[in-house]
C-alpha positions, 0 to 999 in steps of 0.5 A: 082754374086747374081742371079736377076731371083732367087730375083724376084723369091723370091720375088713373093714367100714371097709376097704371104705368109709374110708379107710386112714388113718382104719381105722388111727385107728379100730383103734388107738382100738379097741385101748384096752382099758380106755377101750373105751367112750369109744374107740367113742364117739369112733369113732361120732363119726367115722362121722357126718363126711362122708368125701371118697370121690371120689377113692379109687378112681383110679389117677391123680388130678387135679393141684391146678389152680392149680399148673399155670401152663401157657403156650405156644397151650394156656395161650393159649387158656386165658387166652382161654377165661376172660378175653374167655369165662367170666368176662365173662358176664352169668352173671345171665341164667342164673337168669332161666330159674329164676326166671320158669320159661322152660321151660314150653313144653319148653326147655332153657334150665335147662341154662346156668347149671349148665354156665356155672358149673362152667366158671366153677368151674374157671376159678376153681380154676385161676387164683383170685382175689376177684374170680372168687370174688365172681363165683361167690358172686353167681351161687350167690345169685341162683341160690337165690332160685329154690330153692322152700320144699321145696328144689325147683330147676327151670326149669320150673313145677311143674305141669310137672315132668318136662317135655321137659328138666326133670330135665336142667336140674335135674341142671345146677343141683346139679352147679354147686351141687356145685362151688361147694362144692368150691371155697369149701366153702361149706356153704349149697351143699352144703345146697341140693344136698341139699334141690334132690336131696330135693325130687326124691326125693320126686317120683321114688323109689322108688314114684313117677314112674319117671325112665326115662319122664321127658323126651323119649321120643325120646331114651329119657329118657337127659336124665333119667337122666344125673341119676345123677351129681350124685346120686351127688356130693351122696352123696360130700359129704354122706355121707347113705346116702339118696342112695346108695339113690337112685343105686342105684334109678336103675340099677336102673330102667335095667335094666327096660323101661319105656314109653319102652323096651320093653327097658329103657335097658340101658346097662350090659348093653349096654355089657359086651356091645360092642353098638355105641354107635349101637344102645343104647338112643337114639343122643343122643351127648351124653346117653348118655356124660352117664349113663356119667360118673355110673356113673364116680362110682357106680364110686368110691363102691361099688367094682363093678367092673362098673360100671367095666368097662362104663365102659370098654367103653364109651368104647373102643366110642366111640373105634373106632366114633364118633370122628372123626380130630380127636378128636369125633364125632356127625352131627345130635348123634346117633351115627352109625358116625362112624368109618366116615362122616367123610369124607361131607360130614355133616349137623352133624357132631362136636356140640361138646358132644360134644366137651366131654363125650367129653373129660370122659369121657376124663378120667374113664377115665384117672383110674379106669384109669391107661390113657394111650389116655385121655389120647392121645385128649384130647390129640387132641381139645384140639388139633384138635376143641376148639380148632377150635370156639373161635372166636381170642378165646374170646368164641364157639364154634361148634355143629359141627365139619365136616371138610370145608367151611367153619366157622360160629359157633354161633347165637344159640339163646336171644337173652334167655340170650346163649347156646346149648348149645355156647357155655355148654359149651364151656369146660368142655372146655377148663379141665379141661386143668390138672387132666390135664397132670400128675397125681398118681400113687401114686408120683410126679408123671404127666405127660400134656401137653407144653406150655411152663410149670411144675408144682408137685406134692406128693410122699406125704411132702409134698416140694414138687417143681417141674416146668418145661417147655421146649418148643414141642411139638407145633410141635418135637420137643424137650421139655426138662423141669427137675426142681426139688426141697429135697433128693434124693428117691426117687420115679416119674417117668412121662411119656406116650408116645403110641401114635403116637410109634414113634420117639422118645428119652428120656434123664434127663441122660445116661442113656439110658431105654427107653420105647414108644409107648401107655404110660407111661415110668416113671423111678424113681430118686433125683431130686436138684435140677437133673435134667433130663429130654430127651424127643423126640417122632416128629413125622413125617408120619403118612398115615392111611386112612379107616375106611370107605374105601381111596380117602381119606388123611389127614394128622397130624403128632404129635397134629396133624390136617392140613387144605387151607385155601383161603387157600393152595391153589387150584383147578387142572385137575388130579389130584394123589396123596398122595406117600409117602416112600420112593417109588419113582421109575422112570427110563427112557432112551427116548423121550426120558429118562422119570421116573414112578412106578408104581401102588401097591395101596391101604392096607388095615388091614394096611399098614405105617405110611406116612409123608410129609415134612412141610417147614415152610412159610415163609409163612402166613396170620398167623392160622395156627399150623402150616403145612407143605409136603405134596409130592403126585403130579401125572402127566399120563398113563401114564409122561410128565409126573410130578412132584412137586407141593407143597400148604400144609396147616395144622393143622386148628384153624386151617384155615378160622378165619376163620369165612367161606363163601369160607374153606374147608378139608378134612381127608380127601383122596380118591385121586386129589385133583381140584384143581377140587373141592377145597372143596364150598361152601355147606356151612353150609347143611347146618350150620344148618337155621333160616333162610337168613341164614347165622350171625356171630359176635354182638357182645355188650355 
């Protein structure tokens, strides 16, 4: 007789590591008493195919990416991104570092092809196409020319293995491998992944070189051990338990000190603990939240939910300490207690890598949490600091993002690439924007960005739903979404409301639905073809406090960071104050008749939520989104001469957009705002440090 102990045994096992659909057609054959044995045979057969674990483990997983047709700035901006950026590259000189081993000397050029490819992947996954399929299936095959008889992948010569950026550029190249796979599923990918991981096992597991003395001591090899995500990757698609073993090794060694850090790397201990990012292991921004997207992954493979959980102490570390209003952070591409410092004028401030990867690892913590504070802060970042570093036409992208100053356009930082770091990484920001607009939830379709377009979305029992947009957002309030489907269904709905939105509405037809800011709105009905859904946004003038100073205001409207733009504000001879609504204006009938207002104490953490009207303005720069009319305090003296006063202040990815030194901009205003220095200039000087020819927009044939 079949043994029960060993079934529930079985069970235990495969529940852990396959899917449910599959447990049930293991037990059932299981079931089969007299043809137990061809029942385990064909069980057996079934172990050995690599199982798509990824995505297992979220709470919300990514939309197909070709089923969002987004339009409005955003599909804009996308359509840019990807037809004047990604697919108009010489994507052959991003092997050349591969094939003539150009890093010797201690570069990084091995880093642009991987990063310039999985944009390319998704530009592809998003709006696919022969002729971008052709495109990454010539790329790949250069690429591999390079790949050495043992599967080794590396932009530096072998006698150099390990070099400053070795592993880095490495961990690059399979990660484009890996997506090359994801979208064509060819296998000839997948392989080279597997021997490129290989080829470094053999030189860096256990016993042998430890990849936490690798790369450069000065940023504690975190470069090296941001590995641990394409690792963990090729285990997903390949199923081979030795990459696991691998992945596991590589946190354990985080964990021991070493010679490049006496207490060990610590990322995981120090992130349970809530030490603050700028005082683990070495500050590199960039790098360090690159180790944290791999533990996302090993997350979803293995289930710790320490893993998870230090993930998310992480990021929300990040979000308090290091993020600056417009949604990035970083002074020097290291962490800095950007929070605290942004209204300095910093040394290149908010890296745009970091940007780019702030935002993946948002995405990554919005599909494993479900927690819609992911989502808000990605939306922030798209509409402020992302956009703002991508010069009009998408052809380049600027280096750092300062908040006060002026805008400069990354450098050419490798002439034989056409390239630099920020400019290869960029749009992998940008086109991660279809797979989190609306994504699939355990119930329904979750919405997470308001733009004009329309959605096609599966339901469990394969339904197809059609999703439409129609909306200005975040320019209006109003977003009105139809619902389109073959036949009523009983299914979720859920639609973010962001934490800042304190005042909205919400109505499906003419029923009206309680919603509240930081959450999701879940609908659950029986949806019927033609249902509408209404939903307005609190688009008021938000007046924000620094972090680090009760003397500097901000302001934002919805997900938009406000800014001074010196095209339409100038110098003057006087101070102006923030003017709150509800002001209390104070009249006199002495001394000839007085109208004044009276000092205020300054807003603390503890203030009630101030607001400020925001009056759209008539006239604008042709090259500027949004522009608004801000009214501000002017008072000569005491109790005489008080009036309002109206500045222009425009979006902050518009303010100083046209990339010159005399156009200017700033975001945090001190109190009182001295209108004579309003704009400190010559700030690209701080920006780039290499010359004393400031930086243009390259013309690239």
């Amino acid at each position: 007789m079949y043994n029960f102990t060993l079934k529930r045994e079985t069970f235990r096992f495969l529940s852990r590591h396959f899917s449910p659909k599959l447990v049930e057609i293991k037990i059932n054959l299981m079931k089969i008493e007299y043809k137990r044995y061809w029942a385990l045979m064909i069980l057996f057969c079934i172990s050995l195919i690599p199982l798509p674990v990824d995505a297992q483990r979220n709470i919300l997983s990514p939309a197909v990416f070709s089923s969002a047709k987004i339009e409005g700035i955003i599909g804009q901006k996308l359509k840019n991104c990807v037809e004047n950026g990604v697919m108009t590259k010489h994507f052959d000189l991003y092997t050349v570092p591969f094939i003539n081993k150009l890093d010797d000397g201690g570069g990084f050029t091995g880093e642009f092809w991987g990063k310039w490819f999985t944009s390319a992947a998704l530009a592809y996954a998003w709006q696919p196409s022969a002729a971008y399929k052709s495109i990454l299936d010539k790329s790949v095959s250069e690429l591999l020319k390079a790949q050495e008889s043992d599967g080794r992948l590396s932009s530096y010569s072998r006698a150099n293995d390990f070099g400053s950026w070795d592993i880095w550029g490495r961990k690059y190249a399979l990660l484009g491998l890996i997506s090359h796979y994801d979208q064509t599923g060819d296998k000839k990918s997948l392989k080279a992944a597997c021997r490129a991981t290989d080829a470094l096992i053999e030189i860096a597991g256990p016993g042998k070189k430890k990849l936490t003395e690798t790369g450069l001591m000065i940023i504690g090899s975190l470069s090296s051990c941001s590995i641990l995500e394409p690792v963990v990757l090729v285990y997903q698609r390949s199923g081979d338990k030795k990459y696991l073993d691998f992945a596991r090794y590589l946190i354990r060694l985080w964990s021991e000190p070493n010679e490049y850090n006496p207490r060990g790397l610590r990322l995981i201990e120090d992130a349970l603990a809530g030490v603050d990012p700028v005082l683990i292991a070495a500050p590199k921004g960039y790098e360090m939240m690159s180790c944290y997207e791999g533990l996302c992954e090993l997350y979803r493979v293995t289930g710790e939910k320490r893993l998870l959980n230090a993930v998310v102490k992480f990021g929300k570390s990040v979000l308090h300490k290091e993020i600056m209003i417009v949604g990035s952070g970083s002074s020097g591409e290291l962490w800095c207690d950007g929070a605290n410092r942004q209204t300095q004028i910093l040394e290149q401030p908010m890296e745009t890598c970091v940007t780019v990867t702030w935002m993946k690892l948002c995405y990554q913590l919005l599909q494993l949490t479900g927690d819609p504070v992911w989502a808000d802060q990605m939306e922030v970042s798209l509409y402020n600091a992302l956009m703002g570093a991508m010069v009009d036409d998408g052809k380049w992208w600027a280096y750092f993002s300062p908040l006060t100053g002026e805008r400069m356009p990354s450098p050419m930082q490798v002439p034989v690439c056409q390239s630099s770091c920020c400019i290869a990484n960029g749009p992998r920001g940008m086109l991660i924007t279809p797979g989190w607009s609306v994504m699939k939830g355990k119930s329904g379709p979750v919405i997470n960005l308001y733009s004009k377009g329309t959605w096609l979305h599966k339901l469990g029992n394969g339904t197809e739903i059609k999703i439409t947009q129609e909306t200005d957002y975040p320019v209006n309030k109003e977003i009105l979404i139809h619902v389109d489907l073959p036949k009523p269904e009983h299914f979720t709905i859920s639609l973010r409301i962001p934490a800042w939105n304190k005042s909205s509405a919400l109505r499906v037809n003419d029923e009206i639905i309680k919603c509240m800011p930081g959450t999701y709105a879940h609908i659950k009905r029986e949806w019927k073809n033609g249902d509408k859904i209404r939903l307005e946004m609190d688009l008021r003038g938000r007046i924000l406090r620094a972090p680090g100073s009760v003397n500097e205001l901000a302001v934002m409207r919805g997900p938009i960071v406000l800014a001074l733009d010196s095209r339409m504000v100038k110098k003057e001879n006087y101070n102006l104050w923030l003017l709150p609504q509800n002001t209390k204006w104070q009249f006199k009938d002495e001394l000839g008749g007085l109208k004044y207002v009276l000092p205020s104490p300054s807003l603390s953490a503890n203030s009630p939520d101030q607001y400020v009207e925001l009056v759209a303005s008539l006239s604008k720069p042709q090259n500027v989104w949004m522009a608004f009319e801000v009214p501000f305090l002017y008072r000569y003296t005491h109790f005489f001469d008080h009036k309002q006063i109206n500045l222009t202040m425009c979006d902050y990815a518009s303010a100083g957009n046209q990339y010159d030194e005399k156009n200017l901009f700033r975001v945090w205003l001190p109190q009182p705002l001295f209108m004579n220095n309003i704009f400190p200039e010559n700030t690209w000087r701080i920006l780039y440090r290499e010359g004393d020819k400031r930086p243009v927009v390259p013309a690239i044939n």
